[in-house]
N, C-alpha and C positions, 0 to 999 in steps of 0.2 A: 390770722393763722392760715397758710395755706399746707399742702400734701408735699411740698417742693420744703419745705423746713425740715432740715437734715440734722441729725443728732446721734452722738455716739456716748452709748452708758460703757465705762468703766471701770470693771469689778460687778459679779452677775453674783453674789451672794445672796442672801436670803432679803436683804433688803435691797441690793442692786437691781435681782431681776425683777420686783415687783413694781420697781421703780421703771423700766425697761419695758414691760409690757404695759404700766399705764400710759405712757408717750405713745407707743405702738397705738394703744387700744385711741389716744387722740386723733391718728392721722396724719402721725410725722412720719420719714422716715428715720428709721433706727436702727442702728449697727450697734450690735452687744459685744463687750470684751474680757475674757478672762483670763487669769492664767490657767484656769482647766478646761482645755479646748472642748470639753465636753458642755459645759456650759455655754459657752458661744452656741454650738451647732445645736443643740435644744431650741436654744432662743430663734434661730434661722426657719425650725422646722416650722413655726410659731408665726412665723410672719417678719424676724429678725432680717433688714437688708445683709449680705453679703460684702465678702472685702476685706482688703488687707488694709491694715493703719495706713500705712505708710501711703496708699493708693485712694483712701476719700479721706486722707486729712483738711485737703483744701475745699471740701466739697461742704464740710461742716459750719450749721450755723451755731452750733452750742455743743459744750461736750461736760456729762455729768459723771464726778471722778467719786464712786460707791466704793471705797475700798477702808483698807482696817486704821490706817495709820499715817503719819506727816510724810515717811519716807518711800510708804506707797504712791501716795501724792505727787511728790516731786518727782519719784520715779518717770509715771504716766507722763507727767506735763512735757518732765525736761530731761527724763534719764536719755538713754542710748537710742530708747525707740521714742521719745516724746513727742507729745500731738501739739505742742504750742507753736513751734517754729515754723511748721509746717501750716496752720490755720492761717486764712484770710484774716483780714482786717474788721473790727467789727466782728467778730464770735466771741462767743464769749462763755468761758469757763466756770460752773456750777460744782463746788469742792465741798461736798456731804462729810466728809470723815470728823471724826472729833480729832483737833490738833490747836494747839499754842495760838491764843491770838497773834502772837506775833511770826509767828513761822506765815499766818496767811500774810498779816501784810506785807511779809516776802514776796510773798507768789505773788501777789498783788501789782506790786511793783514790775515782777519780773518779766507775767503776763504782759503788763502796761508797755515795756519794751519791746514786744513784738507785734503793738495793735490789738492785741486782745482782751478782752473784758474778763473780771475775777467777781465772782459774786461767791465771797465768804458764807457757805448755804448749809450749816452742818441741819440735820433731821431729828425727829423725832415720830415716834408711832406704833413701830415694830409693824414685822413683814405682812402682816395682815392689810396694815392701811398703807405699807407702799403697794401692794397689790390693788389698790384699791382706789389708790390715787388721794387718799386722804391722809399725807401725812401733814406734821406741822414742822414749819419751814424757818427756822431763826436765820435772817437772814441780814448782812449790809455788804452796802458796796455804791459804788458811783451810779446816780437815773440812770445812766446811758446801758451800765451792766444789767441791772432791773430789766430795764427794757428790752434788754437781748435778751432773758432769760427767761420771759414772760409767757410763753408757748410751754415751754419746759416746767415752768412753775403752775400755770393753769392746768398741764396734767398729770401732775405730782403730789399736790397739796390743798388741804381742806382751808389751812391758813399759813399764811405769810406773813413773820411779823418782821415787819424793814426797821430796822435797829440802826440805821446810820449808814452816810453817806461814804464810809471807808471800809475794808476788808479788819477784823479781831472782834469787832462790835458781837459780829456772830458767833463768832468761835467761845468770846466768854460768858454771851447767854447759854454754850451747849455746857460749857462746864462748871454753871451753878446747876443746870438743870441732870446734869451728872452725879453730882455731888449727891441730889436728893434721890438719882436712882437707886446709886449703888449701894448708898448707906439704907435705902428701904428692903432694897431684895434682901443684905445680911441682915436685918434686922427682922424681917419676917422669916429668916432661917433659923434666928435665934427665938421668937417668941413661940414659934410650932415645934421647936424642939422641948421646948422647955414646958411648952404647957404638955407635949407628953412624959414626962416625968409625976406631973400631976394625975394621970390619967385622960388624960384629954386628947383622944384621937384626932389626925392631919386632916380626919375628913371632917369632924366636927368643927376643929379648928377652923376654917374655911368656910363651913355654912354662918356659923355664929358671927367671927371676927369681920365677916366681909360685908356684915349688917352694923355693924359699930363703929366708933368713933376711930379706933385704931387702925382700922382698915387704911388702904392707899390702893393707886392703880396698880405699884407692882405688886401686892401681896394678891391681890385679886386676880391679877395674870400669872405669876412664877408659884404660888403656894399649889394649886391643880396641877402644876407637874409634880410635885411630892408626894400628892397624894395617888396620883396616875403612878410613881415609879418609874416617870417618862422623861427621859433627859438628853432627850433628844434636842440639838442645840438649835432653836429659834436666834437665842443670844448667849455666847457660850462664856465660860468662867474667866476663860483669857482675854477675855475684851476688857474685864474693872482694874486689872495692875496697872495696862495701860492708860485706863482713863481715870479712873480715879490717882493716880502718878501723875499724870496734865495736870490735874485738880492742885495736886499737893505741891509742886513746880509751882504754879503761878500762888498758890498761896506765902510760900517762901518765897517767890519774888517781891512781894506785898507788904511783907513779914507778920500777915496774918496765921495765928494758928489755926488750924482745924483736926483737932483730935477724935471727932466721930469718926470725920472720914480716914485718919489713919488706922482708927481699929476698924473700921470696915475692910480698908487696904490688905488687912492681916490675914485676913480668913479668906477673901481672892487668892492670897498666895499660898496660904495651906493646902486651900482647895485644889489646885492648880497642881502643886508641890505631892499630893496625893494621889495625882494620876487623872483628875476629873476637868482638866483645862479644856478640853474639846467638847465636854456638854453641858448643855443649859443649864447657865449660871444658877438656878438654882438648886443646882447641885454643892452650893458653900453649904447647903442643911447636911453635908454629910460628913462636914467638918464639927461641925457639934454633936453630931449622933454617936461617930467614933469616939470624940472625948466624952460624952452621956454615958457611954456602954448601950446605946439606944438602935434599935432594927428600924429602919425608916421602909413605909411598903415598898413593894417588890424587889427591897433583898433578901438576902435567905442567909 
């Protein structure tokens, strides 16, 4: 790895930019992009190289696309202003978002068309460990893309798990591993709702549950907002229709059913449907409070 390994993070969100400063904080350079030009010029003040797409397209040895969705995705690579055409030979494209195995092996392919490497790399961690350069990295794709990717991956993630020599391998580890997020956060919204009906306070809930067998990482991370009253979006409630909707698409491709994760799907869209799609998803507890007749802390 030298200082002359150039990279552009696209999409500076809550887990973009922490992704964007651990590369920086490696000793690459790094050009941040957003659509809130506010964020780009943060990341500048920071140590963020300078520049327009269009002007160090070809200057990139790797570009990692942090953004919500498949058509964010495409947008970046190949819409109007896209960085694939434009990229040298040999770079090679790092595509984090949760979307369709098969939409990657698109890109995949399309990438492959212009000389450029695709490495199917959705994440896991939340924005703490992309700040931190410890996220975990589901990832496949061709050695050659690994291998371009490998600077970017050494300072992004605690672990990389290489799943196969093609682009989807990754995308349908991120959507079993979806599957058990989002049905955990509703379901730690429904068992704190519920055991306050018992008497069993959000903050007790939490000290006891998070000692027990019931417990899980998300209740352990999303149930401390409910009891803070702080739903301020780490990971907001419009991210699960989305993904857990991937989820339920590739299971009807399958013609597996999965009905947990449809009634999980339900209360995402109540939630959402209720006004609270912009903060942290574990604001679905507030879908069960309302049908409770329940005060969750700090509403009034």
């Amino acid at each position: 790895m030298t200082i002359h390994h150039t990279v552009a993070v696209f999409g500076l969100g809550s887990m973009g930019y922490g992704i964007a400063q651990s590369i920086l904080r490696a000793g690459l350079v790094t050009h941040g992009f957003d659509v809130v030009p506010a964020q780009a010029a943060k990341f500048q003040t920071e140590g963020g190289a300078a520049g327009d797409i269009a002007d160090i397209a070809g200057t990139l040895d790797a570009v990692a696309v942090v953004v919500l969705n498949a058509a964010q995705t495409e947008a970046v690579l190949f819409g109007d202003a896209g960085v694939v055409p434009h990229m040298k030979a040999g770079a090679v494209v790092l595509a984090c978002a949760t979307v369709p195995p098969e939409f990657a092996k698109d890109m995949e392919a399309r990438c492959a068309a212009h000389g450029v490497h695709y490495l199917d790399a959705p994440i896991s961690g939340g924005a703490v460990k992309a700040a931190n350069g410890a996220l975990s990295v589901m990832a496949s794709g061709t050695p050659a893309a690994f291998a371009a990717a490998r600077p970017v991956l050494d300072a992004t993630a605690e672990t990389v798990f290489e799943l196969g020599d093609a682009a989807g391998a990754g995308s349908a580890m991120k959507a079993v591993n979806q599957l058990l997020a989002g049905v955990h956060i509703a379901t730690m919204a429904e068992a704190l709702t519920f055991g306050m009906t018992q008497g069993v306070t959000p903050d007790k809930f939490v000290e006891v549950i998070s000692k027990c067998a019931g417990s899980s990482w998300m209740l352990e991370n999303r149930a401390p907002h409910i009891v803070a009253g702080d739903y301020t979006p780490h990971s907001s409630v419009d991210i699960w229709p989305k993904d857990l909707g991937i989820v339920l698409d590739i299971a009807k491709s399958a013609s597996f059913s999965a009905p947990i994760t449809a009634a999980a799907l339900q209360q995402f869209i109540a939630a959402s449907g209720m006004g609270h799609g912009r903060e942290d998803d574990a604001a679905v507890a507030k879908v069960y409070a309302r049908n409770a007749g329940l005060t969750l802390p700090g509403d009034t």
